[in-house]
Steps between C-alpha positions, in 0.01 A plus 500: 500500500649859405589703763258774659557843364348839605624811253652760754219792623602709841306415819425139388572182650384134487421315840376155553502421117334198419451302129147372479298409193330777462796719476778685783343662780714778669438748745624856402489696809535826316193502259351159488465138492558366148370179328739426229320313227643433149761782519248747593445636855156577655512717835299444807481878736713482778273343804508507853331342766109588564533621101263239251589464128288458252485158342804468187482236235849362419529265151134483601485347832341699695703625842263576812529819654429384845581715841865489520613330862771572695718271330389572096180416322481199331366449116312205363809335392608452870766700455586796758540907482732603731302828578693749741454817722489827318797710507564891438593411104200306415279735740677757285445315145113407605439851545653666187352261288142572657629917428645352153102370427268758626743768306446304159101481579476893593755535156285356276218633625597835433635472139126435418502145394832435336410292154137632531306423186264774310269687756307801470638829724139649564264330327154729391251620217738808452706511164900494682758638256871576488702288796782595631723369819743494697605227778181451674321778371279528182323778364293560222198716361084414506243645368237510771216472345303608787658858427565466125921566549828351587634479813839344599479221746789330704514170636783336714567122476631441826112527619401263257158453647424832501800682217273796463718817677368836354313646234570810386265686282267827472228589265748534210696235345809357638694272248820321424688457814872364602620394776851493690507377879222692718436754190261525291473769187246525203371773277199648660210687323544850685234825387681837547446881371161363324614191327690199623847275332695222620792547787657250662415398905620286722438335852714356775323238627660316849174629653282259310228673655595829390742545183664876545417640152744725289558721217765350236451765269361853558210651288589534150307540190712211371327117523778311733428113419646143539704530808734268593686415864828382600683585837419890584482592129190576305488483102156581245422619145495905544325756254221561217377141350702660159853507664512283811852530747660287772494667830625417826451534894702475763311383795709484806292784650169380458386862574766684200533241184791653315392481134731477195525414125595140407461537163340869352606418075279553207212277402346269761690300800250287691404169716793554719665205789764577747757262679682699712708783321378346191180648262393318178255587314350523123652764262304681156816674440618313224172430304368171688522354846808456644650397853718768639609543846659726724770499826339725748746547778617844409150664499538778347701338171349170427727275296288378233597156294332295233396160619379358128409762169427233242230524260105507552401526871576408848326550796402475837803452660595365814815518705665294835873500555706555170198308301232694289246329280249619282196377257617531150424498173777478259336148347138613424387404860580555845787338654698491834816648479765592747836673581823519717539846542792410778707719229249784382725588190480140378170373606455086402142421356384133557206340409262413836163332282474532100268269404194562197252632695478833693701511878491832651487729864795326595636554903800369719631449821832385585560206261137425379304694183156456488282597182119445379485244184238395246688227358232284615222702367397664804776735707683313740749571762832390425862532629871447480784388735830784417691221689378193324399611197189342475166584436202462716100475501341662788136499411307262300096531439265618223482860675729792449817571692617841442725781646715267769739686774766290672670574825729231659315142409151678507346590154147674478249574167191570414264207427219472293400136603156631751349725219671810671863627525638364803845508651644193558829365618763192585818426688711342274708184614737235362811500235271734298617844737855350564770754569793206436597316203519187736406413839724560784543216742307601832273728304158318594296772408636559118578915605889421423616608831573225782332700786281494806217409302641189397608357787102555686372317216792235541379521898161454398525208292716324801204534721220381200714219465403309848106571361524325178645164318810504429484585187433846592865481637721402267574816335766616763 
């Protein structure tokens, strides 16, 4: 018979080994007692006297968890436990695993069902339109039919059974809004001097209760439309519907937003995004659409770049990190394009989706585009892995998907499928929102970090596996 072998691990140590048919028992004093079956170990929590185990099957005989006696509890197989008295380590191991398991519960319960399949945010009759978000937070507009205009609503995940925080809203309309962190903005319907135009407003919301309302933009004859959000600057579409501008706030004094000119040229600049010092948006200035962008941490002299001028039109752009994309059109219909703007002078175009039918209102986050589709006849949600390079479905019915917004693993849209526009969301999961090329050994979770996270779920498992077969253990 070969020789007994245990691969070297710190704090470990056989005792009263003995060969049996069913496999080596052990006693590890430091985490466990471990039935060796076939190679493959399957750990028993650490017991001590006046403690009972639940009942463990090993190669399918069943081992009785009877009240261990003073001198070890004894299985079906007439063989013996030595149990023992607790000491300060396994006191102090007992106890951090029981902190190790009620952190992972409270965890997940707060990221809002991780892998949580399609739901609807606030379901009603009223027609819900343009989704943004942000972390927890998602905002978008509804027409209130009640009142006959839009008003922006809020709703916060981490109150799942109840995600509806504020609504904000007067007897004009309220439309478009953004969202970065605790603030909201949107362009707001506001009647001055005998007439009313579009300006932008905003709210700070950590009073759910009672969002603080502010001016973005003073009164100006000028329509101010399509804001966007990013960190404490502001960015919309500024000017008469013939010659639209970029325009931007800074909003670090919630009471004094410090306005200034993104991008002021000829012809029309509109549908802007911001990722931190970074504004993209669509450019007229050459005849059709294009994607320009600008480097806003000088205020006062933006450093404007081009981030693709090819022929026919591009639009819609969106921008995380050093990665724009855009909807465009340079084959007859609309594509998903993208860029590496990491060098401004010499951005790199790549092609996201390009298939024969029309892909457009493209967004990202992090590593992850997202885009609506009709390749299957109806619009669809769709999306892309930067890391991976693969391609992704993320809604399939007869309805329409349209408009999605991603933040983190979260992606929202509106959704046709209950007559009505609704906003509707998931939580993404699985090698689909992988931030690694391949998985890193300890990673449990798939977030390519070896972290706290990991080892509660590890913790977790170690305690579900003296509930279930042992089948159920076999992974470790």
């Amino acid at each position: 018979m070969k020789p007994l072998t245990l691969k070297k691990k710190s704090n470990i140590r056989l005792q009263n080994a003995k060969l049996r048919s069913s496999g080596l028992l052990t006693e590890n004093y430091r985490s466990a007692i471990h039935v060796f079956s076939q190679g493959r170990a399957i750990p028993i929590p650490i017991m001590t006297i006046g403690m009972r185990l639940p009942p463990n099957r090993i190669d399918g005989k069943r081992v009785a968890a009877s009240k261990p006696q003073a001198l070890g509890m004894v299985a079906n197989d007439k063989l013996r436990l030595n149990t023992y008295s607790a000491t300060m380590n396994s006191l102090i191991l007992i106890f951090l695993t029981c902190l190790f398991f009620f952190w992972m519960l409270s965890t997940n319960s707060a990221e809002a069902g991780e892998g949580r399949g399609e739901f609807a945010v606030w379901p009603t009759t009223d027609d819900q339109e343009a989704p943004d978000i942000d972390g927890d937070i998602i905002v978008w507009q509804q027409f209130v039919e009640e009142y006959q205009d839009y008003d922006i609503y809020v709703a916060d995940m981490n109150n799942p059974d109840d995600p509806l925080a504020a609504v904000i809203g007067d007897a004009n309309d309220q439309m478009n809004p953004a969202v970065f962190e605790n603030i909201v903005v949107w362009q707001d319907y506001v009647f001055w001097d005998g007439s009313g135009d579009w300006d932008i407003r905003g709210a700070e919301i950590s009073d759910r209760n009672e969002p603080w309302i502010f001016a973005v933009t003073d009164l100006a004859e000028n329509d101010e439309q399509e804001p966007a959000i990013h960190g404490n600057i502001v960015v919309w579409q500024d000017g008469p519907e013939a010659d639209y501008d970029i325009y931007g706030a800074d909003i670090t004094d919630l009471l004094s937003p410090e306005e200034f000119a993104v991008a002021n040229f000829e012809f029309d600049q509109q549908r802007p995004a911001v990722y931190r010092t970074t504004v993209v948006w669509q450019d007229m200035y050459f005849g059709d659409w294009d994607i320009l962008g600008a480097d806003i941490w000088m205020r006062n002299k933006p450093a404007d770049f081009g981030v693709t001028l090819a022929e026919f039109d591009q639009q819609r752009p969106a921008v995380w990190g050093d990665t724009v994309v855009w909807a465009d059109n340079y084959f007859g219909d609309m594509d998903i394009y993208a860029a590496d703007i990491s060098d401004p002078n010499n951005p790199v175009e790549f092609v996201i989706a390009a298939s024969e039918a029309e892909q457009t209102n493209p967004d990202i986050d992090r590593n992850i585009v997202v885009w609506e589709d009709n390749r299957n006849g109806d619009w669809d949600i769709y999306g892309y892995n930067l890391t991976t390079r693969r391609e992704f479905q993320i809604t399939d019915n007869p309805y329409d998907q349209t408009n999605p917004a991603i933040s983190g693993n979260t992606v929202v849209w509106e959704d046709s499928r209950n007559g009505n526009l609704q906003i509707y969301a998931i939580v993404l999961d699985g090698p689909e929102v992988a931030r690694c090329t391949s998985k890193l050994s300890g990673d449990v979770n798939g977030d390519c970090k070896v972290d706290f996270d990991d080892q509660a779920i590890i913790l977790s498992q170690w305690l579900e596996c003296n509930l279930e077969p042992k089948e159920a253990c076999l992974s470790f």
